[in-house]
C-alpha positions in Angstrom: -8.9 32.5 -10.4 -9.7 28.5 -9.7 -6.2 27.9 -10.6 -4.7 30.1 -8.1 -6.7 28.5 -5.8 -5.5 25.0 -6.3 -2.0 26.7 -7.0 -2.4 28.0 -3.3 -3.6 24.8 -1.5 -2.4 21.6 -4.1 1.3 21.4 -3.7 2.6 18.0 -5.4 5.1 17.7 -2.9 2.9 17.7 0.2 3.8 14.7 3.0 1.2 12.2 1.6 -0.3 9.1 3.9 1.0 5.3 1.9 0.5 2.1 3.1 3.8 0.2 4.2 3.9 -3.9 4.4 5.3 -5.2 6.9 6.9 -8.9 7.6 6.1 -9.5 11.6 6.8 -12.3 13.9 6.4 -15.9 12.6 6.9 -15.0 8.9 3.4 -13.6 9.2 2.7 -10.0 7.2 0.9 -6.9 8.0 0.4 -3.5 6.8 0.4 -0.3 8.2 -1.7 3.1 6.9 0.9 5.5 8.1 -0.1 9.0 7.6 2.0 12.1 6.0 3.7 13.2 9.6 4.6 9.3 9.8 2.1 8.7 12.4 1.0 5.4 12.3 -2.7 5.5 11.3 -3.9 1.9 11.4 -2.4 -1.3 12.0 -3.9 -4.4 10.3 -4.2 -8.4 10.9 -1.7 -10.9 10.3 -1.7 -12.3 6.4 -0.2 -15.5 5.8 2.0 -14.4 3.2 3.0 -10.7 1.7 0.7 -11.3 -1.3 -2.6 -11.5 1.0 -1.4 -8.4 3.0 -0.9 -6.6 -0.2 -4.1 -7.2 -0.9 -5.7 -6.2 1.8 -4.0 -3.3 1.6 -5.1 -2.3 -1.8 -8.2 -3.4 -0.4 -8.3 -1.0 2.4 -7.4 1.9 0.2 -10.0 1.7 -2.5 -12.6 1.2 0.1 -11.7 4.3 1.5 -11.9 6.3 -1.3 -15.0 8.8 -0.9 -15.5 7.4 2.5 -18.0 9.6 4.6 -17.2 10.5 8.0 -20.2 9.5 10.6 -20.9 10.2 14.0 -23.2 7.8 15.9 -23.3 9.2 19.3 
């Protein structure tokens, strides 16, 4: 029964959000969190060089992980 749950709602080939790096204006490099109807999501800062912006992009997503949703109103 589970399984034809996740069978029903988990398909493997569902439009997923990635992270794309980017090389901007001045050599500088930026990512972008660009969700599964290509929507851009979130842009970031400038990085120096496309190593620091990878980073901050694998940063990004393992902070994210498990994130809760708050509203402060």
């Amino acid at each position: 029964m589970l399984q034809r749950l996740l069978d029903k709602w988990y398909t493997p080939h569902a439009p997923r959000s990635k992270f794309e790096i980017l090389r901007g204006k001045e050599d500088k490099w930026y990512y972008h969190l660009v969700g599964g109807n290509g929507e851009i999501m979130y842009s970031s800062e400038l990085y120096i060089s496309r190593e620091h912006a990878e980073r901050g992009a694998h940063d990004a997503q393992r902070a994210t992980i498990g994130a809760r949703i708050v509203v402060i109103d």
